[in-house]
C-alpha positions as CSV (number, residue, x, y, z in Angstrom):
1,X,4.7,-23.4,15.2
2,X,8.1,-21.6,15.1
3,X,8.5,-19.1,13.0
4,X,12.2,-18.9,11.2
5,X,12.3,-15.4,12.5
6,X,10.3,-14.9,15.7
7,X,7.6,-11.6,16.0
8,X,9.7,-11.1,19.5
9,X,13.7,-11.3,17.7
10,X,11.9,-8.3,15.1
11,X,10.5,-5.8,17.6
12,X,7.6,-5.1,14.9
13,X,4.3,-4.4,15.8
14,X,3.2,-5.0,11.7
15,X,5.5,-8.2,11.5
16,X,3.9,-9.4,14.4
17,X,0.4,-8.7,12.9
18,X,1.5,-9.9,9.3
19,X,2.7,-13.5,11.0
20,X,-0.6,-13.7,12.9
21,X,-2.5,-12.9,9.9
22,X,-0.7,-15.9,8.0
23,X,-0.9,-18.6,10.7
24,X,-5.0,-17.6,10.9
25,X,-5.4,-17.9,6.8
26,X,-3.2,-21.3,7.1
27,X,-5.3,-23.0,9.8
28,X,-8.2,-21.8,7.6
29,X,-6.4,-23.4,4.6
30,X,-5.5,-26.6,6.2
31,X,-2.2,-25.4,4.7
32,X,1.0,-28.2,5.0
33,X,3.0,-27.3,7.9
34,X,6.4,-27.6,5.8
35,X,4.4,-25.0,3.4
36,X,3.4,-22.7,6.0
37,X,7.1,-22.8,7.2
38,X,8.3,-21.7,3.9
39,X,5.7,-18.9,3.3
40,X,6.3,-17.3,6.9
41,X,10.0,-16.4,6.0
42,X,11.3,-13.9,4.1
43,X,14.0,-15.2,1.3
44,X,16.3,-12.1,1.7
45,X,17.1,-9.0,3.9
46,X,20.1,-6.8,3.1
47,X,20.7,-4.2,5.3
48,X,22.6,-1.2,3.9
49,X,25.0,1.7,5.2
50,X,23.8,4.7,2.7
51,X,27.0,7.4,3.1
52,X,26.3,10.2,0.9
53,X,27.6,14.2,1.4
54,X,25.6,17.0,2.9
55,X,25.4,20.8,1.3
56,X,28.4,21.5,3.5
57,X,30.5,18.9,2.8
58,X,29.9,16.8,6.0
59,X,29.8,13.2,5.2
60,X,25.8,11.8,6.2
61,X,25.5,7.6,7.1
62,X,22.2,6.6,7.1
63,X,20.9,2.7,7.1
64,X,18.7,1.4,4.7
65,X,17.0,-1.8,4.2
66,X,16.0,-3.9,1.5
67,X,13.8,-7.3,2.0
68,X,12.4,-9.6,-0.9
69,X,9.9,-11.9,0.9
70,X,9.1,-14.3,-1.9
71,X,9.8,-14.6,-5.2
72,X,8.0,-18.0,-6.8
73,X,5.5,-16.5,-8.7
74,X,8.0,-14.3,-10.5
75,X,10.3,-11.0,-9.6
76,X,9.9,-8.9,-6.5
77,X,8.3,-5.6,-6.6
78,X,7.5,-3.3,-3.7
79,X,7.9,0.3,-2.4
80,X,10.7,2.1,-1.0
81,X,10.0,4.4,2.2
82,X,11.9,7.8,3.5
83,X,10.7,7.4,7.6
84,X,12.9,8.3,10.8
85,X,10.4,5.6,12.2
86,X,11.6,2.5,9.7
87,X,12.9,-0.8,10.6
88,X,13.7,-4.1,9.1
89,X,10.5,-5.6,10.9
90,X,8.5,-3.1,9.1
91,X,9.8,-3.5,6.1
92,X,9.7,-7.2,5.5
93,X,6.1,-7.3,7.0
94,X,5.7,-4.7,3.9
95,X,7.6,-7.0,2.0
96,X,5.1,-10.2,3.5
97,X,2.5,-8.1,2.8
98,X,3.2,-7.6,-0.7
99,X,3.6,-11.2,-1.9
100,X,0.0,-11.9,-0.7
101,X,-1.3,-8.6,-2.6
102,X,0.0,-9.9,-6.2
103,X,-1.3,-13.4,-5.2
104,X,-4.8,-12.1,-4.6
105,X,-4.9,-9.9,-7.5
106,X,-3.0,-12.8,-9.8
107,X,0.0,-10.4,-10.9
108,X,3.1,-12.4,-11.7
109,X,5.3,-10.9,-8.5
110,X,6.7,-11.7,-5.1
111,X,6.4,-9.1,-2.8
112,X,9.2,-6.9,-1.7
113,X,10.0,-3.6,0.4
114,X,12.4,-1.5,0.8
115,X,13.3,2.2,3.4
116,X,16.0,4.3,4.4
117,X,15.6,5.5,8.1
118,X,15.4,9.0,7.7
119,X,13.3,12.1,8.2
120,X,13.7,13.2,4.3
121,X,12.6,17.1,5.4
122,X,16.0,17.3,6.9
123,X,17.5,17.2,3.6
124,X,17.6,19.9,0.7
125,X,16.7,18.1,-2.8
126,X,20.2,17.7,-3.8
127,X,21.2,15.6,-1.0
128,X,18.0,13.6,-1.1
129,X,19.0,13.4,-4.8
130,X,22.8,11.8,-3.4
131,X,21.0,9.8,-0.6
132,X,18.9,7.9,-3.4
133,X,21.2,7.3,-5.9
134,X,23.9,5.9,-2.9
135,X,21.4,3.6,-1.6
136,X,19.9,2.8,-5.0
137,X,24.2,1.8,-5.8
138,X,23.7,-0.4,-2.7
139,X,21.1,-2.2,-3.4
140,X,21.6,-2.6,-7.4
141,X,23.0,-6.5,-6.2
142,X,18.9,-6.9,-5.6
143,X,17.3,-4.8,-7.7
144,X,16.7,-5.0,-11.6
145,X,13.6,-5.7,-14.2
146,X,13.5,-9.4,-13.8
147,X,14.3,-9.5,-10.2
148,X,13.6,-6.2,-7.9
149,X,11.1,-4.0,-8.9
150,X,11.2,-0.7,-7.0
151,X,8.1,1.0,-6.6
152,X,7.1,4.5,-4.8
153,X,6.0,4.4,-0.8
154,X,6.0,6.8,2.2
155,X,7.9,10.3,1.4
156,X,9.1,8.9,-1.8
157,X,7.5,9.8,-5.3
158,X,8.2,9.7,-9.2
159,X,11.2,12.1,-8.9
160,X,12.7,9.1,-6.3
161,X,11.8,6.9,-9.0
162,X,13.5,8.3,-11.6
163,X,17.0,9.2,-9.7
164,X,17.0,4.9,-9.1
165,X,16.2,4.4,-12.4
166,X,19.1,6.3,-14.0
167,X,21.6,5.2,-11.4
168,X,20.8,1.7,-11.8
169,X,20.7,2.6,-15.5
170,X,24.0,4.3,-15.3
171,X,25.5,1.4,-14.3
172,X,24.5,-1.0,-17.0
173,X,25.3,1.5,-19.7
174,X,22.0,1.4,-20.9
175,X,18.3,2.9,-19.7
176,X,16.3,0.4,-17.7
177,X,13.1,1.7,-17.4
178,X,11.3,-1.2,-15.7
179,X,13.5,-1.5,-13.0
180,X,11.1,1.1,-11.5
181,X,7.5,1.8,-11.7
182,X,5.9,4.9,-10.6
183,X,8.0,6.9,-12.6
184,X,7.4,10.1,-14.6
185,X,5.5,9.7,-18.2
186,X,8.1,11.3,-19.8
187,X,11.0,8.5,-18.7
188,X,8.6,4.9,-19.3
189,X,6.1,6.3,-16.4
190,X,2.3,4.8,-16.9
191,X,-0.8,7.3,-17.7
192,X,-2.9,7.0,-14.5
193,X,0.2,6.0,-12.4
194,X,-0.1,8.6,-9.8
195,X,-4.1,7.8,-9.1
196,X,-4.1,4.3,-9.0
197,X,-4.2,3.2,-5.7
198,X,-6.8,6.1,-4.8
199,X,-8.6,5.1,-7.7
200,X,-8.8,1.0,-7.1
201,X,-9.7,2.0,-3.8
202,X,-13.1,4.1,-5.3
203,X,-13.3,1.0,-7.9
204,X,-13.5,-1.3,-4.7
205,X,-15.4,0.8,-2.3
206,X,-18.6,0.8,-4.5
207,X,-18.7,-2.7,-5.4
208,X,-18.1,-3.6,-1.4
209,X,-20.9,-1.0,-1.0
210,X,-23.4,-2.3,-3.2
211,X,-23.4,-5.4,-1.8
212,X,-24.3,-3.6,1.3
213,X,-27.5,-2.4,0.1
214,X,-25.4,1.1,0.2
215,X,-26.4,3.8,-2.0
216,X,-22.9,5.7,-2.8
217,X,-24.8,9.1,-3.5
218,X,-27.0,9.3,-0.6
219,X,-23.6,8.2,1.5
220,X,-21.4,10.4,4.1
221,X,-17.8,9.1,3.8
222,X,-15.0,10.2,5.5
223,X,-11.3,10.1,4.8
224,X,-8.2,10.0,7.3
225,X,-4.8,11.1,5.5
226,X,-5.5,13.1,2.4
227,X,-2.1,12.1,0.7
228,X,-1.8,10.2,-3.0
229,X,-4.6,7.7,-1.6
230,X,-7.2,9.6,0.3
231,X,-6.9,12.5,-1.7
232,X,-7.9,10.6,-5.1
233,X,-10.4,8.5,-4.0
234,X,-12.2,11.5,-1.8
235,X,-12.1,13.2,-5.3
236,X,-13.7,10.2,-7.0
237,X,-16.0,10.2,-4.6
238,X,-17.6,13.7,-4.5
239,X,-17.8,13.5,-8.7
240,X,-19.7,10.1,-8.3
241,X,-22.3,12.5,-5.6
242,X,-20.9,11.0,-2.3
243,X,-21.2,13.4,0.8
244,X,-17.3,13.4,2.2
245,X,-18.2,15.0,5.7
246,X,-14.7,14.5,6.8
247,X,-11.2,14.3,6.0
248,X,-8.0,14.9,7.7
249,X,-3.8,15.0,7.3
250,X,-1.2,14.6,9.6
251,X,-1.9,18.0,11.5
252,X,-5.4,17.7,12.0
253,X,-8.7,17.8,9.7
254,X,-12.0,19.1,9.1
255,X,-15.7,18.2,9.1
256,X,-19.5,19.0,7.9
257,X,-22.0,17.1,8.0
258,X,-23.7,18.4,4.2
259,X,-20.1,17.7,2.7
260,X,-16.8,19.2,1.8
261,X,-16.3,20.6,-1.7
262,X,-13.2,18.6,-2.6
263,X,-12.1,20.5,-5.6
264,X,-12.1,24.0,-4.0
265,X,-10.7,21.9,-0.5
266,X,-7.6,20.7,-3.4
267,X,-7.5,24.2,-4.5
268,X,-7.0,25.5,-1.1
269,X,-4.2,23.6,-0.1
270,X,-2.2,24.0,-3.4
271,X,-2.8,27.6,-2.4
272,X,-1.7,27.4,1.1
273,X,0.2,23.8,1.8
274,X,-2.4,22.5,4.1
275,X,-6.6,22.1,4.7
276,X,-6.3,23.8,7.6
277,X,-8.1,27.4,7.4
278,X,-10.5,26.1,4.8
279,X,-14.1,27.9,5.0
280,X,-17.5,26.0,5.9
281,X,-16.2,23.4,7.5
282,X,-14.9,22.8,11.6
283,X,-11.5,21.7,12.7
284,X,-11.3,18.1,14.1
285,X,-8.7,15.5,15.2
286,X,-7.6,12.5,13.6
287,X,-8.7,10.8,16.3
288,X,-12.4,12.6,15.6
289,X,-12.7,11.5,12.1
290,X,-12.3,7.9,13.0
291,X,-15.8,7.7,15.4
292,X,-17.1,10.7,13.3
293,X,-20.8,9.8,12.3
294,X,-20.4,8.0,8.7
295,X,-21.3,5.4,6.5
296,X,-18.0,5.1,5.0
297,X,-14.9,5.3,7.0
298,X,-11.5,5.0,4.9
299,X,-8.4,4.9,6.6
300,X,-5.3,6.0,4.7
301,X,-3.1,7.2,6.6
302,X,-0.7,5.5,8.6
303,X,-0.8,1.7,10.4
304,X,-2.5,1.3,13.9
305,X,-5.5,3.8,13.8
306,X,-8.3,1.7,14.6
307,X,-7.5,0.3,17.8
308,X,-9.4,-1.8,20.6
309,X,-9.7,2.0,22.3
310,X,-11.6,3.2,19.6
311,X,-13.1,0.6,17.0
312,X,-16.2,0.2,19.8
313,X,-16.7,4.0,18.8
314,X,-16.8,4.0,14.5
315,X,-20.4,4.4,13.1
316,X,-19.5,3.4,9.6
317,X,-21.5,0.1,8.5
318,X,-17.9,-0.2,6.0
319,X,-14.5,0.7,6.8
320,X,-12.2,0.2,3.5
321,X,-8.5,0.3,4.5
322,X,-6.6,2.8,1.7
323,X,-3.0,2.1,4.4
324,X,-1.2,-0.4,5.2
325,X,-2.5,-1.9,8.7
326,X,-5.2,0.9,9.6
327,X,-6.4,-1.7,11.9
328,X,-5.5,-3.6,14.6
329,X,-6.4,-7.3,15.4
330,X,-8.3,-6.2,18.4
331,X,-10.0,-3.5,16.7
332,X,-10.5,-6.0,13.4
333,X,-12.4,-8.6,15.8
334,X,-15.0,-5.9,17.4
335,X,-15.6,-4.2,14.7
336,X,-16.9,-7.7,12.7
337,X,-18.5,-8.7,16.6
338,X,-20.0,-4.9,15.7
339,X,-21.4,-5.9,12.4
340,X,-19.1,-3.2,10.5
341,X,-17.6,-4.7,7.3
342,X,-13.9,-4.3,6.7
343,X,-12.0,-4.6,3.3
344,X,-8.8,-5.1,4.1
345,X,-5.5,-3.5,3.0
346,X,-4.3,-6.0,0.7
347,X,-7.3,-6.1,-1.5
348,X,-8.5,-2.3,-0.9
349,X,-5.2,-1.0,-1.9
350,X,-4.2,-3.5,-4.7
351,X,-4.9,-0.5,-7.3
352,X,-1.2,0.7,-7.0
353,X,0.8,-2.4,-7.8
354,X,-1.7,-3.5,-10.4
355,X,-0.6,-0.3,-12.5
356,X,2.7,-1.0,-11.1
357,X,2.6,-4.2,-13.5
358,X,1.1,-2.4,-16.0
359,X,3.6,-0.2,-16.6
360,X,6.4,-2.7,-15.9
361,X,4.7,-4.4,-19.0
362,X,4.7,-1.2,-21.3
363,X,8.0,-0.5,-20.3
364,X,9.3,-4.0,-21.6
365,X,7.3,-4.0,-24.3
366,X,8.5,-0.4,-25.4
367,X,4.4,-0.1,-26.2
368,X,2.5,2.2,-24.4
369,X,-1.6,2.5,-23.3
370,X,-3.6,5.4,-22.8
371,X,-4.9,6.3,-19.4
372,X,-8.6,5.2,-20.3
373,X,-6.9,1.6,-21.4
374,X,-5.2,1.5,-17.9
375,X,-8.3,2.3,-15.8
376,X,-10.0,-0.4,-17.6
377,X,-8.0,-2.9,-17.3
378,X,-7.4,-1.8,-13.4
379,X,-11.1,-2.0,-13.0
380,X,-11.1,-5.1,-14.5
381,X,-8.5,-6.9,-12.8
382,X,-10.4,-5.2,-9.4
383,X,-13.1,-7.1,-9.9
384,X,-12.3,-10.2,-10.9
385,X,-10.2,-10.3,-7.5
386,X,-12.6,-8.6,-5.5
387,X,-15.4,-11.6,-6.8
388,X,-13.4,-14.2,-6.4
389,X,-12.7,-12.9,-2.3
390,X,-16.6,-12.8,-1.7
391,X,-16.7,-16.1,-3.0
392,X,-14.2,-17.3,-0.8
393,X,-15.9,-15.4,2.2
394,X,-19.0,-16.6,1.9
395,X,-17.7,-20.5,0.8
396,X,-16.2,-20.2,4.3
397,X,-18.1,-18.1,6.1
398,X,-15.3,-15.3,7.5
399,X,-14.3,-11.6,7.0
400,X,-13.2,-10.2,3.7
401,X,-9.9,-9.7,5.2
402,X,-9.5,-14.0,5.7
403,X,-10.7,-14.3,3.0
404,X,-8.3,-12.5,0.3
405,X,-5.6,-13.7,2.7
406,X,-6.5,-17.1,2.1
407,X,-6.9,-16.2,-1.9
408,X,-3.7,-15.0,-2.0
409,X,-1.8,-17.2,-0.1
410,X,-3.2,-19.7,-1.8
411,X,-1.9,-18.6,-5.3
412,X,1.7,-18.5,-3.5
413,X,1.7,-21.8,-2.0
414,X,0.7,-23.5,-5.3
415,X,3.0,-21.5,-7.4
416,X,5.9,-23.2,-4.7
417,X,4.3,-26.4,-4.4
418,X,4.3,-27.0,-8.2
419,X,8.2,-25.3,-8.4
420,X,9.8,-27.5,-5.2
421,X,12.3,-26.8,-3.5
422,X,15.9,-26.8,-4.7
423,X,17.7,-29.2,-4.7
């Protein structure tokens, strides 16, 4: 079957992956092949020229990129990305991506995506400040509380968040506080915004575990990228009596066997902007950590880590994916040959856009819910999702990661089955 945009006109490694991951969990489905048509393509892509002017008063054109994937279940939310390494094909994969992530976890969204190709280190904070709010001006024909969501991503954060939220703002005369999530407390933000994905991850992890037979506190974990995800959840982790023997960031990690002290590991690199130099433990490689010996192996760095090269090598009985497309489809099929139990992406790392909608509902509601009320509710929401993908698994027999795609496509078709098509 055709796709309306083929993997080949794209040049995307992760769009290629996201379409191959559809056409498995429609076979699987038995899905209509006017439905599976419809859910392959991507509803809108606006590219973007983003001019804005540097500290010395040279004029800067970047490109950005904005791509709403579907919107039948209700409006489009997804994260905006700073990366000299962007492209469209990235970005509506991302997008893709995202529409079967509020399907799974039955969140009343499409899934959208959005970047600016850029290396944001070049630029001093007053010109990342100009870069936003031009590309946030561009996109404003997409973006707004009932229709675009915008949500933090790679190299952007809450500051990002809240520039877009007052231009867009601006511009209606008005503040608009749910056209972004992610944003600081103090503008509409949610309590327990900044840990959610690390901490749906740590929600998902033990019940994943416990069905393993695993017993968390006699575990040794270890953790690749120690950002906003890795970071949390490794801190969760160690409180709950985990051994993290491993973790790493984009220059390299560290390891022992008896466990890292994660608070005093935090401390250190508040102290001194990296892990690096950080007593009782040895240096290793990214590429280390990943065959490092483990029960737990949790990938959240970047896309394309465990790889046909490698995934013969993991020791972990579970690998739980805290980044978007940790693992490739070669790598996926030995490691499940292997025994090793994946949870994939779209349900590991559903934490962040279920707050996401929490806040987006506080935020048009004008009522707001302590951070205890929000980690309840995301646990709950966790679980009911994560029970109704094992159920689905073992109904039909495959991998966790089949199954939630077939959960959450599923939610998407009906939702456009039951709407039509118009006219």
């Amino acid at each position: 079957m055709m796709s309306p945009i083929a993997p080949a006109q794209i040049g995307s490694d992760l769009y290629a992956i996201a379409v191959r991951q559809v056409d498995a969990a429609a076979a699987l489905m038995g899905l209509d092949e006017d439905m599976h048509r419809v859910l392959r393509a991507p509803k809108r892509i606006l590219t973007v020229q983003v001019p804005f002017e540097l500290a010395n008063g040279e004029q800067q054109v970047l490109t950005g990129f904005r791509v709403q994937h579907n919107i039948n279940r209700g409006p489009a939310i997804g994260g905006l990305r700073y990366d000299a390494d962007a492209s469209v094909g990235e970005v509506i994969a991302l997008a893709m991506l995202m529409t079967w992530k509020c399907g799974l976890m039955g969140l009343p969204f499409g899934g959208s995506a959005g970047a600016v190709i850029c290396d944001p280190n070049a630029y001093t904070r007053r010109e990342l400040e100009r870069m936003t709010r031009r590309y946030a001006t561009e996109v404003a024909i997409l973006i707004g509380p009932s229709s675009d969501i915008v949500s933090p991503d790679l190299h952007t954060d809450s500051q990002v968040m809240a520039w877009i939220m007052d231009t867009y703002s601006m511009h209606q005369g008005f503040s608009v506080p749910a056209v972004v999530t992610g944003k600081p407390v103090s503008i509409g933000g949610s309590e327990g915004s900044h840990d959610a994905t690390g901490r749906g991850l740590f929600f998902l992890l033990a019940q994943a575990a416990a069905r393993l037979g695993l017993n968390l506190s006699q575990c040794g974990i270890a953790v690749q990228g120690f950002g906003s995800v890795g970071s949390v959840a490794a801190g969760l982790l160690h409180a709950a009596g985990c051994r993290i023997v491993a973790v790493s960031e984009a220059a390299g990690g560290l390891y022992n066997p008896q466990g890292l002290d994660i608070p005093a590991l935090l401390a250190h690199r508040a102290a001194t902007g990296q892990i690096a130099g950080f007593p009782a433990a040895e240096p290793m490689s990214n590429a280390e950590l990943l065959t490092c010996a483990c029960d737990i192996l949790i990938p959240a760095a970047v896309e394309n880590q465990i790889t046909a090269a490698n995934a013969g090598s993991v020791r972990a009985r579970l690998v739980v994916e805290g980044a978007n497309g940790p693992t490739t489809e070669e790598a996926d099929r030995i490691l499940d040959d292997r025994g090793i139990v994946v949870l994939p992406d779209i349900l590991a790392g559903a934490g962040g856009v279920t707050v996401a909608y929490f806040e987006w509902v506080q935020g048009l509601q004008e009522s707001f819910w302590s951070e205890s009320q929000v980690n309840t509710r995301l646990e709950a929401t966790l679980l009911d999702a994560f029970n109704a993908v094992t159920a689905t698994k073992e109904r039909l027999g495959v991998s966790y990661r089949a199954a939630a795609y077939v959960q959450g496509m599923g939610a998407v078709a009906q939702a456009t089955a039951m709407r039509g098509i118009y006219p």
